[in-house]
C-alpha positions in Angstrom: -200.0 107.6 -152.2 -198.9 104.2 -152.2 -196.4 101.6 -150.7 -194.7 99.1 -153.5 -194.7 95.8 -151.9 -197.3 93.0 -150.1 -200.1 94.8 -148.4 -197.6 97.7 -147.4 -197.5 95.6 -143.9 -194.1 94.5 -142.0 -192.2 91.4 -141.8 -188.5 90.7 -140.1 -185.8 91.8 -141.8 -182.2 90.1 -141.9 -178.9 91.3 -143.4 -178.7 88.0 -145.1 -180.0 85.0 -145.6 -177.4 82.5 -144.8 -176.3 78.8 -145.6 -176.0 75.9 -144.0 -172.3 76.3 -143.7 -172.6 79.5 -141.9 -171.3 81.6 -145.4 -173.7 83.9 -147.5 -175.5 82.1 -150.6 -174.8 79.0 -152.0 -172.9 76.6 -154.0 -172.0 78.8 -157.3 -174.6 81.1 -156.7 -172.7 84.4 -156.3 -175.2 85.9 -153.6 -174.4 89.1 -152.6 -177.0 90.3 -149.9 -180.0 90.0 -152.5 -182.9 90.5 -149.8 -183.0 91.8 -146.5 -186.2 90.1 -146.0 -186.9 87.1 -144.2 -189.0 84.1 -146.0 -191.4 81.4 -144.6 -192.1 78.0 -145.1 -195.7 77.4 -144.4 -195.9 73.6 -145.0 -193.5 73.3 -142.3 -192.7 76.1 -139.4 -195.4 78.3 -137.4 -195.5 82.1 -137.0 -193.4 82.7 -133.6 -193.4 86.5 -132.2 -191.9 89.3 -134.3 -188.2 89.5 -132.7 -184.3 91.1 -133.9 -182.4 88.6 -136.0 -179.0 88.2 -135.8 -177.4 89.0 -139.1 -175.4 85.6 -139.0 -177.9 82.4 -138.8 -176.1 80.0 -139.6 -177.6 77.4 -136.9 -180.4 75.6 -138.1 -182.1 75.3 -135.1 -182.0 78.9 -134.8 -183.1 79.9 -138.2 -186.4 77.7 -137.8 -187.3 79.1 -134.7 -187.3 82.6 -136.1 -188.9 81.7 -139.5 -192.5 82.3 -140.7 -193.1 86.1 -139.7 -193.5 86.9 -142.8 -197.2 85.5 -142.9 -197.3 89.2 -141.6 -197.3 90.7 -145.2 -199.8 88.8 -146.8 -202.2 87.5 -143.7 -202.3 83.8 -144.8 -201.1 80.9 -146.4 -201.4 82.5 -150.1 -199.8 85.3 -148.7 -196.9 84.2 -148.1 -196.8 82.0 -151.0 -197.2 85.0 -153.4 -194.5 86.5 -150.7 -191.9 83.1 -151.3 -192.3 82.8 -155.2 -191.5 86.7 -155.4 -188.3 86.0 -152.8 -186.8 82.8 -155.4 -187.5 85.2 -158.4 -185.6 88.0 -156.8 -182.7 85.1 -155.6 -182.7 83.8 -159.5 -182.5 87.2 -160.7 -179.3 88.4 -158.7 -177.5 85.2 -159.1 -178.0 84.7 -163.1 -179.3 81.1 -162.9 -180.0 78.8 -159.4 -181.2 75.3 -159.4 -183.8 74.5 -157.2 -181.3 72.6 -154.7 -179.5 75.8 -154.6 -183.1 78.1 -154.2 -183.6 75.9 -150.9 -180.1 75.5 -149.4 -180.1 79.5 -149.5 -183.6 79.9 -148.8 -184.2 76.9 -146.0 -187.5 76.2 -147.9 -188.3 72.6 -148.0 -187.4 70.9 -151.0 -190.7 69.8 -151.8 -192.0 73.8 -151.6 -189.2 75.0 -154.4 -190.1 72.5 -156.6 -194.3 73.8 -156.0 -193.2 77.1 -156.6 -190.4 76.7 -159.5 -192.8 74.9 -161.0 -195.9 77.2 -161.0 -193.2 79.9 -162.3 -192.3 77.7 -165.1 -195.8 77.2 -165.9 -196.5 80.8 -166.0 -193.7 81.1 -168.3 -191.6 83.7 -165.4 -188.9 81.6 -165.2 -187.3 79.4 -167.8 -184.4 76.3 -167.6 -181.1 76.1 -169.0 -179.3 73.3 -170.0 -178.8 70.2 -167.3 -174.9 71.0 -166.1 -173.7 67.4 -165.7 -170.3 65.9 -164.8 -169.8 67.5 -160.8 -170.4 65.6 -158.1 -173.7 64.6 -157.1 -176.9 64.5 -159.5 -177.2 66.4 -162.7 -178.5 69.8 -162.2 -181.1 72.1 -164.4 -180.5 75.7 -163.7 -183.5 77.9 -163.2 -183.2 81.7 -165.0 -185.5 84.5 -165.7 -187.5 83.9 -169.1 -186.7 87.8 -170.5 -190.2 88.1 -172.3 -191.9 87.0 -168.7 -192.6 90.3 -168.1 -192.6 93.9 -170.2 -192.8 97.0 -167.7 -193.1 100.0 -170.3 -190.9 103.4 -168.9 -191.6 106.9 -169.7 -189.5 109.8 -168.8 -191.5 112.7 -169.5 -189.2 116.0 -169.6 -189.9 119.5 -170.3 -188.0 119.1 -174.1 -188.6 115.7 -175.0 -190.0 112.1 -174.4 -188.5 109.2 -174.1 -190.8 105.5 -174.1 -188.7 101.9 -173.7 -189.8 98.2 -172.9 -188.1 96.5 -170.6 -187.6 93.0 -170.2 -188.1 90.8 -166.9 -183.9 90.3 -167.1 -183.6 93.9 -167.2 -182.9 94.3 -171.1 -184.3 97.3 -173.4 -186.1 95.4 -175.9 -187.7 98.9 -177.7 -187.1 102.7 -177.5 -188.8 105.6 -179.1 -188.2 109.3 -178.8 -190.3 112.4 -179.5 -189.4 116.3 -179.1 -190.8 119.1 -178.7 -190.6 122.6 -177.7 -192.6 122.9 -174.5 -195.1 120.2 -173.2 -198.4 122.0 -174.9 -201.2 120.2 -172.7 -203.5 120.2 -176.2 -201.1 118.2 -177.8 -200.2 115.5 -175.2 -202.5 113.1 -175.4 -202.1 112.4 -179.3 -198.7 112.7 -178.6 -198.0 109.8 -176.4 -201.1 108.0 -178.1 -199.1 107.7 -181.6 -195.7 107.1 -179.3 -197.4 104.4 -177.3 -198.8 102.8 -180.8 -195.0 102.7 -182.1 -193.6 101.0 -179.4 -196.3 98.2 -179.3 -196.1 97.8 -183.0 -192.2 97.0 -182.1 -193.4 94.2 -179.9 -194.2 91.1 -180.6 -197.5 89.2 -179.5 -196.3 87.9 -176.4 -194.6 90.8 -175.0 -197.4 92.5 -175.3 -199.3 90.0 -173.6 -196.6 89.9 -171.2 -196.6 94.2 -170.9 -197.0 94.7 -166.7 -197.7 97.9 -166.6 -196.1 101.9 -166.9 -193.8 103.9 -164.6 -194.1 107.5 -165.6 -190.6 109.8 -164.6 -191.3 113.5 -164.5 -189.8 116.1 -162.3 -192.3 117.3 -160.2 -194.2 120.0 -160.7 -193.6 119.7 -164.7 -195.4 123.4 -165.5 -193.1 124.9 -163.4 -189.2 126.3 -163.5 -190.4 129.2 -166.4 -188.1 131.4 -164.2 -185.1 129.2 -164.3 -185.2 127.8 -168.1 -187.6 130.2 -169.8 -190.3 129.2 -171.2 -189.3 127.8 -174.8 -193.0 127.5 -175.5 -194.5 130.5 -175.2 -197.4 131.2 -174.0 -199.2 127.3 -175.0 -200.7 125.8 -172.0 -198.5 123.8 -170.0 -199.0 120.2 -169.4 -199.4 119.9 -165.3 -198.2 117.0 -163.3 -202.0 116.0 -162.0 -202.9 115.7 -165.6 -200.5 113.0 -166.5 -201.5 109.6 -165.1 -205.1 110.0 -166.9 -203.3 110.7 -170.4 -200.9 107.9 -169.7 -203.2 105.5 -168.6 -205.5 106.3 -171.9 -203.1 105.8 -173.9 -201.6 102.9 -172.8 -204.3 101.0 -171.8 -202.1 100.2 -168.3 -202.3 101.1 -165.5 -199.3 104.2 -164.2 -197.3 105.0 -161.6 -195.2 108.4 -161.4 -192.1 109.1 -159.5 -190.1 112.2 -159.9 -187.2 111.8 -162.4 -184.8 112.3 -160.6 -185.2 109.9 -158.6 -186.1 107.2 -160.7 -182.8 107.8 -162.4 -181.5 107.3 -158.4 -183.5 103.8 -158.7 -182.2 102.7 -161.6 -178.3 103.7 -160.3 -179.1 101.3 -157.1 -180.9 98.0 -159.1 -178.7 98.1 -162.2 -175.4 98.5 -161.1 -175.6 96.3 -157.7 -172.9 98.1 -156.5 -172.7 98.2 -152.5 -171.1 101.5 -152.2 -174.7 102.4 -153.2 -175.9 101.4 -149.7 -175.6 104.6 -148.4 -175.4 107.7 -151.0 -176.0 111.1 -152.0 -177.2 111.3 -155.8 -176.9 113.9 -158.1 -178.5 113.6 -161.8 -177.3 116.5 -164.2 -180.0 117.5 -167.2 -181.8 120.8 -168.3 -183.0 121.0 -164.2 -180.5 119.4 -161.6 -182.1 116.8 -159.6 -181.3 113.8 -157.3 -182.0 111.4 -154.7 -181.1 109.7 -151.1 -180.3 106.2 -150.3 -180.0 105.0 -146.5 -179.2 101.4 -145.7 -180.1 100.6 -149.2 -183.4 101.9 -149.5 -184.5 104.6 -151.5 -185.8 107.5 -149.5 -188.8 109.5 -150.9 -190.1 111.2 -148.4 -193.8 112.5 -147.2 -194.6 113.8 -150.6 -192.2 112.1 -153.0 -189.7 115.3 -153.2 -186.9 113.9 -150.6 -183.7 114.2 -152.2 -184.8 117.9 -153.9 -180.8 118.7 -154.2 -182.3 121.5 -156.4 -183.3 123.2 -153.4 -179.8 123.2 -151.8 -179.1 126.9 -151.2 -175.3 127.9 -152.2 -174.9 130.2 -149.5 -176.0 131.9 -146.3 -179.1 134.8 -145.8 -176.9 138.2 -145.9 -180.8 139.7 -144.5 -183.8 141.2 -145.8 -181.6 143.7 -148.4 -179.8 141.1 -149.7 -182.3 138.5 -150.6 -182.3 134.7 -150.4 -179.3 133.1 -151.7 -178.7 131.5 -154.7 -180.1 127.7 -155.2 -178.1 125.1 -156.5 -180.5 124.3 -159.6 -179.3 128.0 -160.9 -175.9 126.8 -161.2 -175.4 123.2 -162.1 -178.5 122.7 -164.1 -177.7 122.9 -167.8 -179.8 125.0 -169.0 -176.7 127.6 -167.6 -174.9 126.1 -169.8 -177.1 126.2 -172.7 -177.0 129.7 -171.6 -173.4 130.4 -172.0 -173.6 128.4 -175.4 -176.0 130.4 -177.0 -174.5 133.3 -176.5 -171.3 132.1 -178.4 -173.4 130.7 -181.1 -172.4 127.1 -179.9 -175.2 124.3 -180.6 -177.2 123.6 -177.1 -177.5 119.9 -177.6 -173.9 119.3 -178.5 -173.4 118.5 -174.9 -175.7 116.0 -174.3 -175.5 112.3 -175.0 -178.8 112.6 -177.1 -177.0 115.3 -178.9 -174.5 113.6 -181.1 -171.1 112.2 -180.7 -168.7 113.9 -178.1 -166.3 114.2 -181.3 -168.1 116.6 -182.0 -167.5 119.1 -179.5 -164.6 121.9 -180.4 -163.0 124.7 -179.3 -165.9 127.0 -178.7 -168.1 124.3 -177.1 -164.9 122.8 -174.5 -165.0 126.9 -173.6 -168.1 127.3 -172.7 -168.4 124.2 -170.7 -165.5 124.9 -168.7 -166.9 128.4 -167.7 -170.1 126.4 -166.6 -167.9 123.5 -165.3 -166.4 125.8 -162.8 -169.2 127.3 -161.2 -171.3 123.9 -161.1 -168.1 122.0 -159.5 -168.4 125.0 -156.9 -172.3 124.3 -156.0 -172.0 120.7 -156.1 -169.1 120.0 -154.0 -171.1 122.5 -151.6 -174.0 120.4 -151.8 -172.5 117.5 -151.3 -170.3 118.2 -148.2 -173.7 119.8 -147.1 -175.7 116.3 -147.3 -172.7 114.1 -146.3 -172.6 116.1 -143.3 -176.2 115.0 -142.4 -176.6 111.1 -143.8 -172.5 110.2 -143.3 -172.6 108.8 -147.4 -170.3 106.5 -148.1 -170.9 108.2 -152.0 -171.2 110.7 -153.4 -173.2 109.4 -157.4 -172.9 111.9 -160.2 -174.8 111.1 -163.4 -176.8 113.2 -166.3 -177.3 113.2 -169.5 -174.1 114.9 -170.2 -171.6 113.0 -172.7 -169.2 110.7 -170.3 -165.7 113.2 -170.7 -167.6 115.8 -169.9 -168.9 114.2 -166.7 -165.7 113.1 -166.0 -164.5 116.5 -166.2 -167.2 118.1 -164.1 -166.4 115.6 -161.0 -162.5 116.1 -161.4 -163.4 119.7 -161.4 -165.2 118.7 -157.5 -162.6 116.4 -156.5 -160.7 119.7 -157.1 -163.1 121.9 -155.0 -163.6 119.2 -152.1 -160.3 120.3 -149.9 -161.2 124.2 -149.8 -163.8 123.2 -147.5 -163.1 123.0 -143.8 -164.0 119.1 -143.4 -163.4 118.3 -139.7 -165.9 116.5 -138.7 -166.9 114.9 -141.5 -166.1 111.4 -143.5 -165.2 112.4 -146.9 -167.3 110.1 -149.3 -166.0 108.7 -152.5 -167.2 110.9 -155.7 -167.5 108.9 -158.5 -170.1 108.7 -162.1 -173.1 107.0 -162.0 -173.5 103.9 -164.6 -176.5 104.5 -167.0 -176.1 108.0 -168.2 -179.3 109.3 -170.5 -181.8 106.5 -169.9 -181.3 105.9 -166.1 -184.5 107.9 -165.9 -186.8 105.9 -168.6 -185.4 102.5 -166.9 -186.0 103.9 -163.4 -189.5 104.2 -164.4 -189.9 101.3 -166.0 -188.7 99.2 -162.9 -191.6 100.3 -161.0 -193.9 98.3 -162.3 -191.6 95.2 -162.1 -191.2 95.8 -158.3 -194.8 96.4 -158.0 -195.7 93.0 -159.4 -192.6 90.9 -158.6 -190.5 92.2 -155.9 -190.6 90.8 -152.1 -189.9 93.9 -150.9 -190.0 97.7 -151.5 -190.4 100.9 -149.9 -190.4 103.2 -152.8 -193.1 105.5 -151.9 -195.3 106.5 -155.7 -198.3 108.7 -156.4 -201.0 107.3 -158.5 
């Protein structure tokens, strides 16, 4: 196991990082609460005693006497440099484009230390400059932005029916994607498998991204062999490709170094960074695909848990034990996961994929197929609304995230169908969340991954736990 971030060691935290005028960000800069991490300016200030900040530091004199802890992260001088160029990266990225005078009025670095370290980004090619914006008062002013092909981070989601592998750029575009199916994940095959899908991505890249490639976040569910008695076992009897045998086939391939994460909650990771939404502070996540999935977020932070499983909504039992004769409830993975539905489908001859947004336009879904979802819809709006009056009753979310790889009406459709469930349940006691669709859809997994790597190598901050 591993801890993303500098040395996997402490530092203060603040809610944000405030200006001189006592107001969040600076001129133009649209900040909104990008890091909750306190920076240090080591040509200047000292390293006082770790103590609680104030959210609102708006006093100079106060905000110097409580900078420098974070020396704590990296143990020295080039520490916390590493620590300050990843902080003005992170400021750049969330605001679009800052110029250095902006970097230090929200930062309270020194002048002369944004210039050192815009600089040594510029030279490394990390960050880029716009066009001088002239004609406002004051000086002319060169905005700083992220140069896109500063950094590739490859992501793989790795699923039990197909494989999908994308670049992604340092401003968060998809610059390649490549899919392969298959039946069933026959461990034989694998390795030339991702080999020749590895060798068609690259090929799509040109000679500086791949000098620029960072490294790979690999998104599986976990335990990948396993769930023969929920989905079958499309494959037969081939050998099954196990989760411990991944990161060496991956890493072989690739010639990068991997990370895995389960999908799930990768797809939960991507939700959070991409859409920068702040009802994500706090949230229950569900992701809908073959094998139901999702994640937890508290206070912003992604919460993995001991092994990496926390947030296992598959787990969430549908019911109460009616004793030994009975038998264990039901789990919520046998009734919102699509493989049900595939299920129902089948049996009415309706294509299996036609539901999917990998499967072909939604126009394409008649009669038959709108049947057989709403027979699943209904007992899948049933489990989840259970499920997530069940965890809001535990972590108070202020959402509740549904996302999948379902076509967007029929996502729509499936959280109507919980909005319509929510009021048969006694809810005294309890803050009714908002219930709304996530914002990626199919790749939120693939990107998830892929931002691993990125946060690994660039981000001040992160508590994602990750096996390697």
């Amino acid at each position: 196991m591993i801890n993303v971030g500098l040395h996997g060691t402490d530092v203060v935290t603040v809610r944000n990082v405030w200006s001189a005028d006592g107001s969040p960000g600076g001129e133009g800069a649209g900040w909104r609460d990008v890091t909750n991490t306190l920076v240090a300016d080591v040509s200047n200030r000292g390293v006082p005693e770790k103590r609680e900040l104030s959210s609102t530091m708006s006093d100079d004199s106060n905000y110097a006497d409580l900078m420098g802890d974070a020396t704590r992260r990296g143990g020295n001088q080039a520490g916390v440099r590493q620590y300050n160029e990843r902080l003005i990266m992170a400021l750049v990225r969330e605001a679009g484009a800052l110029s250095k005078a902006e970097i230090a009025r929200i930062t309270r670095l020194s002048s002369m230390t944004v210039t050192t370290i815009v600089n040594k980004l510029l030279e490394e090619g990390l960050v880029r400059k716009k066009e001088v914006i002239r004609g406002r008062m004051g000086q002319p002013s060169t905005p700083i932005e992220l140069a896109p092909d500063g950094a590739i981070s490859i992501g793989m989601k790795i699923g039990r029916r197909s494989l999908d592998l994308l670049a992604l750029s340092f401003d968060r575009s998809v610059v390649v994607k490549k899919t392969v199916t298959y039946d069933a994940l026959d461990s034989r095959k694998f390795s030339g498998l991702i080999a020749e899908a590895f060798d068609r991505l690259f090929a799509s890249l040109s000679d500086l991204q791949r000098s620029r490639l960072v490294g790979v976040g690999v998104a599986a569910p976990t335990a990948i062999e396993a769930g023969e008695a929920v989905i079958g076992d499309p494959g037969g009897s081939v050998p099954r490709l196990r989760e411990k045998e991944l990161l060496g086939h991956v890493e072989e391939a690739s010639g990068l170094s991997a990370v895995v994460l389960n999908d799930a909650t990768a797809a939960c990771l991507a939700e959070i960074d991409f859409s920068r939404d702040q009802r994500n502070r706090s949230m229950i996540y569900f992701y809908v695909s073959t094998l139901i999935g999702g994640g937890v977020v508290l206070e912003g932070n992604l919460i993995t848990g001991r092994t990496g499983n926390a947030g296992a909504v598959n787990a969430v039992p549908l019911g109460i034990s009616g004793g030994a004769k009975s038998g264990p409830p039901a789990q919520l993975i046998e009734a919102a996961s699509l493989n049900r539905l595939e299920t129902i489908a089948e049996r009415q001859g309706v294509p299996i994929g036609v539901f999917r947004e990998d499967g072909g336009p939604a126009s394409a879904l008649d009669e038959a197929a709108w049947a057989c979802f709403d027979e699943w819809c209904d007992l899948a709006a049933d489990a989840l609304a259970h499920a997530a009056i069940s965890g809001t009753s535990f972590i108070e979310a202020e959402s509740v995230v549904i996302d999948g790889v379902l076509h967007r009406v029929l996502l729509d459709r499936l959280i109507a169908r919980i909005g319509e469930r929510i009021p048969r349940y006694n809810l005294e006691g309890i803050n009714l969340p908002e219930f709304r669709a996530g914002s990626i859809g199919f790749d939120a997994r693939a990107l998830g991954a892929a931002l691993v790597p990125m946060y690994e190598q660039f981000a001040p901050d992160n508590k994602v736990v990750l096996k390697r």
